[in-house]
Each structure stands twice: as C-alpha cells, then as structure tokens.
C-alpha positions in Angstrom: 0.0 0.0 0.0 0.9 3.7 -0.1 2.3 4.3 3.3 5.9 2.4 3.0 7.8 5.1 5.6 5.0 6.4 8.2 7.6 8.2 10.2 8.8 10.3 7.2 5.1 11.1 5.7 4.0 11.7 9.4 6.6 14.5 9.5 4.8 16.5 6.7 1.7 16.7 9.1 3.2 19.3 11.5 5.1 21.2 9.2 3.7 23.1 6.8 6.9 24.4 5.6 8.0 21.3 5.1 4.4 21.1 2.9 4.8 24.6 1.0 8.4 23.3 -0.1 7.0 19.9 -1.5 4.1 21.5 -3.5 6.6 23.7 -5.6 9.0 20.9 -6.1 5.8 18.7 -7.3 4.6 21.5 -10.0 8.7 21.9 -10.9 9.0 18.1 -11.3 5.5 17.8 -13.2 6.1 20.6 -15.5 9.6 19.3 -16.6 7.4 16.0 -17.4 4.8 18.0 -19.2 7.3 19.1 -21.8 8.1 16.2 -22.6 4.6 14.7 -22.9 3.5 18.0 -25.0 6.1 17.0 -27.5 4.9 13.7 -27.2 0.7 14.5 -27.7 1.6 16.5 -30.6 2.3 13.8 -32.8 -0.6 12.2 -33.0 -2.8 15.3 -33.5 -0.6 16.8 -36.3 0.0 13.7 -38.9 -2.5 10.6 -37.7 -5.0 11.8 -39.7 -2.9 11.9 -43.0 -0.9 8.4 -41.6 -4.4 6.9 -42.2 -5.8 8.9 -45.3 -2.4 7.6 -47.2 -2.4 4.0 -46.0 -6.3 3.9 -46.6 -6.6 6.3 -49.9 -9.8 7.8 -48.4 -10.9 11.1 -45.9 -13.8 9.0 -44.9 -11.7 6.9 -42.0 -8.9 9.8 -41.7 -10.7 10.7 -38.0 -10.1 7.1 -36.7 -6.8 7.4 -35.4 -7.8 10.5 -33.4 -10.6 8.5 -32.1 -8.5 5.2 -31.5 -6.2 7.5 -29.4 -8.4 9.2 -27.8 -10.1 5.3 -26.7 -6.8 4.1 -26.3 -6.1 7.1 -23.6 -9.9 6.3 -21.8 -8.7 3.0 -20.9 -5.8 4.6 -19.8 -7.3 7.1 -17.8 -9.0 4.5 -15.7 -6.3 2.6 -15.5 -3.3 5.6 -14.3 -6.2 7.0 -12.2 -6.1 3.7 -10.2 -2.7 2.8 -9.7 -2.1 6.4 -8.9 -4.9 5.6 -5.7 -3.5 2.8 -4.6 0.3 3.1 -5.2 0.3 7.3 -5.6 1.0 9.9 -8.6 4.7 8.7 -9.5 3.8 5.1 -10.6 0.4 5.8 -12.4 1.9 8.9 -14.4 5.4 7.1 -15.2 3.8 3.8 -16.1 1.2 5.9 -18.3 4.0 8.2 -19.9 5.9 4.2 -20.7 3.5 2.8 -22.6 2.8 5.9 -24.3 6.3 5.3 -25.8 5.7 1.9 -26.5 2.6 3.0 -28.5 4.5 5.4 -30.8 7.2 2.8 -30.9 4.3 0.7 -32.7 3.0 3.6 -35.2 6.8 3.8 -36.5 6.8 0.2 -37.2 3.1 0.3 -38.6 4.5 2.5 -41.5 7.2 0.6 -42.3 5.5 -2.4 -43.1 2.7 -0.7 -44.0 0.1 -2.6 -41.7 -3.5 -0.7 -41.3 -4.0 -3.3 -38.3 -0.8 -2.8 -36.3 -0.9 1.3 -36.8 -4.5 1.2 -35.3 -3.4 -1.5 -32.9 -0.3 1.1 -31.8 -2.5 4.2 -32.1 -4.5 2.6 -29.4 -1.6 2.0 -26.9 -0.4 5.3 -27.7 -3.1 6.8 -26.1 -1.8 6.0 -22.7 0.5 9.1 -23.3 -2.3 11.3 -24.0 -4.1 10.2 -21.0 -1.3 10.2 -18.9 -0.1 14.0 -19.7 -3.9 15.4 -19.4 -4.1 13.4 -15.9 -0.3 14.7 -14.9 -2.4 18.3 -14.3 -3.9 16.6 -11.4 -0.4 16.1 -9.0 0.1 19.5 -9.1 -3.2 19.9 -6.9 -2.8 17.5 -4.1 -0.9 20.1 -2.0 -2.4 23.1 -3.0 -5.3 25.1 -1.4 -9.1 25.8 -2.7 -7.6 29.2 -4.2 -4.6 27.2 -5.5 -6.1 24.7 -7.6 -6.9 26.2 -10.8 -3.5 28.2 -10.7 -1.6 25.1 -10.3 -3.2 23.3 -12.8 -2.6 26.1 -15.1 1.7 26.5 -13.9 1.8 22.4 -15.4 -0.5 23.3 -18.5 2.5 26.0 -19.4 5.0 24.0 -19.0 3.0 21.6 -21.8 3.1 24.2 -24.0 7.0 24.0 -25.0 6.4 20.9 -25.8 3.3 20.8 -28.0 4.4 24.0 -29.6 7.8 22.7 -30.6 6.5 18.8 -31.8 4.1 20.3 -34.9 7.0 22.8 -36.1 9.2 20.0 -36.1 6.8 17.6 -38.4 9.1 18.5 -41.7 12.6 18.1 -39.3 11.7 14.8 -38.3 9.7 14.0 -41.6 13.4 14.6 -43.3 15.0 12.5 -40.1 12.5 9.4 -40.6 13.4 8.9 -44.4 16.9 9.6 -43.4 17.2 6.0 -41.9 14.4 4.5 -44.1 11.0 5.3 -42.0 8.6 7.2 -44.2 8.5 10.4 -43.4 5.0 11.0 -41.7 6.0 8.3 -39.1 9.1 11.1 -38.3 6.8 12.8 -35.7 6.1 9.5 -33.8 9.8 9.0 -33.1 10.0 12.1 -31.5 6.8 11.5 -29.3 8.2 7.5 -28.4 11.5 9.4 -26.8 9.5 12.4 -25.5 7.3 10.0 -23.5 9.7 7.7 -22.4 11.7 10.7 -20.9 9.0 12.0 -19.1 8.2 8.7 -17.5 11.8 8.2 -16.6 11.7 12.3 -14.9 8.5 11.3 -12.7 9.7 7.8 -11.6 12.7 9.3 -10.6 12.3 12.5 -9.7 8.3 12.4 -8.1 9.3 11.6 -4.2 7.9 11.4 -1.9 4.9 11.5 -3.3 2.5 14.2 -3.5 -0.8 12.0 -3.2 0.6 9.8 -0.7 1.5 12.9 1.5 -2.1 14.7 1.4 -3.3 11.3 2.0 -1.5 11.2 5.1 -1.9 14.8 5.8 -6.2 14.6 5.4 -6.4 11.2 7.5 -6.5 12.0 11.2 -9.8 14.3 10.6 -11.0 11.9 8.0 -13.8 10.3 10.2 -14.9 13.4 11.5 -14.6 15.2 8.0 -16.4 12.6 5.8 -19.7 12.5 8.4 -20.2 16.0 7.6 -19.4 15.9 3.7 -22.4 17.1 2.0 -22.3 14.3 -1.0 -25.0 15.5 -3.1 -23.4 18.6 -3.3 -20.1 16.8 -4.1 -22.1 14.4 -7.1 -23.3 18.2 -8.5 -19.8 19.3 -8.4 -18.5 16.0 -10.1 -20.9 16.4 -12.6 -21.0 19.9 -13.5 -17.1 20.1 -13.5 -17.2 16.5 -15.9 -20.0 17.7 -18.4 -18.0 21.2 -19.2 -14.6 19.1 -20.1 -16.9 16.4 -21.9 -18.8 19.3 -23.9 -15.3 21.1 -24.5 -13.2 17.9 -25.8 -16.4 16.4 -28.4 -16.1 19.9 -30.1 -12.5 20.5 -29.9 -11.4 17.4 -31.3 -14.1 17.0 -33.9 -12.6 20.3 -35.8 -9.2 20.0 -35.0 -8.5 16.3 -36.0 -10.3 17.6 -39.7 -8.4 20.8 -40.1 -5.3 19.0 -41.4 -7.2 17.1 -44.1 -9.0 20.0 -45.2 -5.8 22.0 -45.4 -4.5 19.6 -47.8 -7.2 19.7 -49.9 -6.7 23.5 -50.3 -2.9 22.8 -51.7 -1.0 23.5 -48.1 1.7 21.2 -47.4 3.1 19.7 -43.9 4.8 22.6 -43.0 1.8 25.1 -43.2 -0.4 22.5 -41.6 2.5 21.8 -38.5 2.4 25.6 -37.9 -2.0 25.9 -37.8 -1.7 23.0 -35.3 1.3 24.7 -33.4 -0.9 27.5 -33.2 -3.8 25.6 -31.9 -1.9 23.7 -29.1 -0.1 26.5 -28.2 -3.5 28.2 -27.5 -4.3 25.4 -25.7 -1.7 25.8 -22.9 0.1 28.7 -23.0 -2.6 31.0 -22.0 -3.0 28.5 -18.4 -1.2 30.6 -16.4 -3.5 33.6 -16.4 -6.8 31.2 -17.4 -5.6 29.7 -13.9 -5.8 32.9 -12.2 -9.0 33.8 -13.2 -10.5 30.6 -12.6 -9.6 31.2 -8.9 -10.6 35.0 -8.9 -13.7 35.1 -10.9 -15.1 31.3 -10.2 -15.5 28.2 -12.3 -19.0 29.2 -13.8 -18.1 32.2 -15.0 -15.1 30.5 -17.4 -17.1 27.7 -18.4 -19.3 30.3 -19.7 -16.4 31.6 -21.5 -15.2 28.8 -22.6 -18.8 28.0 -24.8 -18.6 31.5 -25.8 -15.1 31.1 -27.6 -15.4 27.9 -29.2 -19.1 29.1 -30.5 -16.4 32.2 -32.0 -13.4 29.4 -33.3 -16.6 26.8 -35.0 -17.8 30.2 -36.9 -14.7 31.2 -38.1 -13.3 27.7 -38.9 -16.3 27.3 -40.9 -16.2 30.1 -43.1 -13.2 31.1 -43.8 -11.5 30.0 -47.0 -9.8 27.1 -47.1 -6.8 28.4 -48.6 -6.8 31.3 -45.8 -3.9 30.8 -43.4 -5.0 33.7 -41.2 -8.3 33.1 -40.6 -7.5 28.9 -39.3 -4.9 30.4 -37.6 -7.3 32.7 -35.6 -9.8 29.7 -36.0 -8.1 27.2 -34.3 -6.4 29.4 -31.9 -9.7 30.2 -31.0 -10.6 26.8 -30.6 -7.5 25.8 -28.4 -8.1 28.5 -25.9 -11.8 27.7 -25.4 -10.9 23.9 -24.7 -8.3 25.8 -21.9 -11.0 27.9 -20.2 -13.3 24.5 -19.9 -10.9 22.4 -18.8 -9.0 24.2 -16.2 -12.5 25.3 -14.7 -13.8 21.8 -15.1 -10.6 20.0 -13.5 -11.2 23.1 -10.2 -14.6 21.8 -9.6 -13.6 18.2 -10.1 -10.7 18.9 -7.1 -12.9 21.0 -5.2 -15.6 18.3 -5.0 -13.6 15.4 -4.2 -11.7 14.0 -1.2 -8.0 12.5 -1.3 -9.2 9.1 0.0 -11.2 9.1 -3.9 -9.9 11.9 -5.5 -7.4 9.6 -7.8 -9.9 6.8 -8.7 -12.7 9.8 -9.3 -10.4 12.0 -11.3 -9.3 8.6 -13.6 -13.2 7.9 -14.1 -13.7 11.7 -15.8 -11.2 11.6 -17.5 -12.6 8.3 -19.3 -15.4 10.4 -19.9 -13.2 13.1 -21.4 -11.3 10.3 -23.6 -14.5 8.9 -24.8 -16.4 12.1 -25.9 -12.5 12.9 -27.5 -13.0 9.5 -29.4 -16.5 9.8 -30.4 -15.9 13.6 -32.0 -13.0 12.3 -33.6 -14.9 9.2 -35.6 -17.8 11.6 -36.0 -15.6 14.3 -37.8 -14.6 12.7 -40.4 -17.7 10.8 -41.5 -19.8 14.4 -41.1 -16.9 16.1 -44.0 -17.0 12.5 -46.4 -20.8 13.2 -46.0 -21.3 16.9 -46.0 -18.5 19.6 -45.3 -15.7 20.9 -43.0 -17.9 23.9 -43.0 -20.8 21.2 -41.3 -18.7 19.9 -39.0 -17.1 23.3 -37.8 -21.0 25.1 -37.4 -22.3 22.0 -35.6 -19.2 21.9 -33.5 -19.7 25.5 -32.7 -23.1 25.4 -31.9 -22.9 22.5 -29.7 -20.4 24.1 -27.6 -23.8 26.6 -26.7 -24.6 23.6 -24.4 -22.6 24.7 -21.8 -24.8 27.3 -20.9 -27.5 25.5 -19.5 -25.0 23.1 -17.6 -23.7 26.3 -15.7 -27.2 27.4 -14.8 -28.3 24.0 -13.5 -25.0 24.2 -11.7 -25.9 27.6 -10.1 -28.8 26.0 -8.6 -26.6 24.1 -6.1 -24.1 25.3 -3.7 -20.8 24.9 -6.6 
C-alpha cells in the first residue's frame, strides 16, 4: 500500500513548511514532465489523420486514429487513475507516460511495413501518453489550497506548451530525419513522441518523491472520520458532474474540428509545414494561456469560465467554418480560438472536479472523468470525419460550434446548487 515510511510522511503533518516546499518541487518536477509529454501528444494530432488517409486512400476513416487514441487514452485514464490511488501519482503517471512510448514505438513500425492493423493496434496503446499528460495536471493539486487549484493546474499546463508547440513545427525536421534512416516520413513525428514520452516517464519515476498524493493522503487522514460524516455528498455528485459535463462538452467539439483541419488544409494545396504551424498555433492556444486562465478561474469562479469557454469555441466553429480554405489567417485565428476555449473549460472543469472530491477518492474519481473526457474525444474524432466525407468541413465546424452553446444551461443547473 501507499504508506511504506510512516515516520517520514507523518513528518509532513506538522510542518507546513515542510508542505509549502514539496508543493513547488511537485509543480517543478511535473512541469519538466509535461514538456516532454506535450512533444509527445503533438504527434498524433498533427499527422495521424494523414498516416491513415495515405495507408487507406480515403478522408472517410482519416478521423479514426484520433478516435482510436483518444479510446486508447480512456482505458488509460482509468487505468493511471487507479494505480495512482493505490500506489500514488509517481507510478500511475510514469507507467502511463511508458506505454505511451511503447505506442509510438508501434505507429513507426506500422508505417514501415505498411500494416493498417498494427498502426490502429499502436495508435490505441499510444493513447496511454495522451491520458497520462492530461491526468499529470492533477499532481500539481494535491498540495495546493481551494484558491490554489486552478492556478496550479494552469503553472503544469505551461509548461506543456514548450512541448506541444515545438512537436508540430518540427513535423518536416523529423519528416526529413525518418526517411533519413528508411521510415517514411510521416511516421518522423512519432519518433520524436516515443523518446518524448519515455523521458517524461523516466523524470517522474525518478524524480516524483515522496509522493504528492501519498502525502495529502497522510496529511487529510487524522480528521478523515470526522470530516467525511459531515461531507455534504450531493453537493459533491453536483460538483463532479458539473465540473465532468464542461470538459466532456469542451473535448467532443474541440477534437471534432481540430483532428479535420489538417485534411481539409491539404485539400486547399498546403503542405506539412503550413499544416504543422496551424496545429502549433492551436496547441499552443491550448496551454500557453494556463497561467493567467488559472488565475482567473480562482478569482472570478469556475462558472463564469465555463461560460467563457462555450462562448469562444461558438467564435473558433464560426470562423473555422467560413473562412476559406486556402486562408492561413483566418485557421490560424480559428483554431487558436478553438484551443483557448478547450483551456478555459478544462481548467474550470478540472477546479470543480478537485474541489468536489476527497484524497481518500480523488485519484480513482479523477481517472473515471477523465474516461469520460477520452471517450467524448474518441466519439468527435470518428464523427468528424464521416460528417466532411458526408457533407462539409464547414458542417462539422457550425455543428461543432453550436454544440459548444450547451454549456450554458450546464452552468445554470449548476448555479442551482451550492458549486
């Protein structure tokens, strides 16, 4: 179990220096990780679409690897969430980051020998990586206070943004590296995500100690009894929910357009390097802006960003949908858009999730929304590319806006309760 040295996680109890100085050397540790795994996620967002729309010859499937990754990171979700409960954040995120890396390890091979089965086989286990870097946000909370939480989610979400920036600029450097040494090219990306994970499963194995869930555990359990006979539950379940349906809403619409926009680019006549930087754009719009999104998460209140969050992406679906297709500028702005109302809902969402869970749960809870997350990922990915085969980009970027007006009503059924 998680308690292998009582004397030593006992000493954190009394000592709140002692505290203060782990929590900063947790968000240092986990934001080293994170740019790593950014470098790693980018990958798969930037060429799976076009892996698959070569080895197939047809748009129609082009949106199953982003939904095979994003089931392969559900599983994944569940299953980091509950080793990280029983054995604490280091093993759950290091194993997670691990076979992440054995995933993209897989997709290389895949294109070499050309095998549809084994690259949606790989795509699937490469998920783990994705899972494992949206769940690394989490460790950064176990030490930090109620008006802490959405700012330290936000310092790792930075620190992810080096990372994701750096992997989609780098498609044509590593595209040139791969047929170097006889991988086709759009497998190049994949090597660079199988070292980036591996690496930031080697920095949290060795670096993550002691453990930041094992020491709020120990730190919450004397008053546990007393605490959890007073926890108002149903209040809690609201918070869950609430804080669940706003990343769920957010991650249908924002993978749905994104995991399209590099097919659709390519049928407009731009090549890899004009489609790296729209997606460098996008995920740098979905991290960088953490730090301050953090901040005003924790000033102005969850709500009010999730409301913020609909209202952008509604902006980002518009655009995206009818701007020309051979208009750089305007998917630049599109999917810039797009990133930074998938940051406002999920650093709001994960605060409520925190906020409405105890450490005793709080892993195993936070594993089991994120599966949610995954899922709605995976379904908007398979959905996007059979709504463009059928109709139109400009379909699936209206519906994708519109939908993201849902989140309305889910913040003014949440303002009934007490979150």
């Amino acid at each position: 179990m998680l308690h292998k040295d009582t004397a030593s996680l006992q000493s954190f109890i009394n000592s709140p220096e002692k505290q203060k100085t782990l929590y900063k050397r947790t968000l240092f540790i986990v934001s080293i990780s994170q740019i790593f795994g950014g470098a790693g996620l980018a990958a798969g967002v930037t060429v799976g679409a076009l892996i698959a729309q070569q080895m197939l010859g047809t748009d129609a499937f082009a949106g199953v690897p982003s939904a095979l990754f994003t089931l392969g990171s559900a599983g994944a979700a569940l299953f980091v969430g509950r080793l990280s409960q029983r054995y604490g954040r280091r093993t759950g995120l290091s194993a997670g980051f691990m076979i992440g890396g054995l995933g993209a390890i897989g997709v290389i091979i895949a294109a070499l020998i050309n095998s549809v089965f084994l690259l949606f086989a790989s795509l699937l286990i490469y998920g783990a990586g994705t899972a494992t870097n949206l769940q690394a946000r989490y460790a950064g909370t176990d030490l930090a206070n109620h008006k802490q939480r959405a700012t330290a989610v936000s310092i790792t979400m930075v620190f992810t943004t080096f990372g994701a920036v750096a992997g989609p600029n780098l498609v044509n450097v590593m595209g040139n590296f791969a047929l170097s040494i006889g991988v086709p090219s759009l497998a190049g990306p994949f090597i660079l995500a199988a070292a980036a994970y591996i690496l930031a499963g080697v920095v949290l194995f060795i670096m993550l100690r002691p453990d930041p869930l094992v020491i709020a555990r120990t730190i919450e359990e004397p008053s546990d009894k007393g605490h959890l006979a007073t926890t108002d539950h149903s209040e809690n379940k609201r918070g869950i929910i609430v804080g669940a349906a706003i990343m769920v809403l957010t991650q249908i619409v924002m993978v749905a357009i994104m995991t399209m926009t590099p097919v659709h680019m390519r049928h407009h006549g731009h090549g890899l390097g004009a489609v790296g930087l729209v997606i460098g754009f996008h995920i740098g719009a979905m991290y960088l802006p953490s730090l301050v999104t953090g901040v005003l998460v924790d000033k102005l209140g969850r709500t009010a960003m999730a409301v913020a969050s609909g209202t952008t992406l509604l902006l980002a679906g518009l655009i995206s949908a009818f701007a020309p297709g051979d208009s750089m500028v305007l998917l630049v702005i599109a999917l810039s858009l797009l990133g930074l109302g998938w940051n406002f809902g999920l650093i709001s969402g994960t605060a409520l999730i925190v906020d409405s869970t105890e450490t005793s749960t709080r892993a195993k809870t936070q594993g089991t929304v994120d599966v949610l997350i995954a899922l709605s990922g995976a379904a908007g990915g398979a959905l996007s590319g059979m709504i463009v085969a059928g109709s139109s980009y400009l379909t699936l970027s209206f519906a994708g806006g519109i939908l993201s007006l849902f989140l309305i009503p889910v913040v003014i059924w949440s303002r009934g309760g007490k979150n």
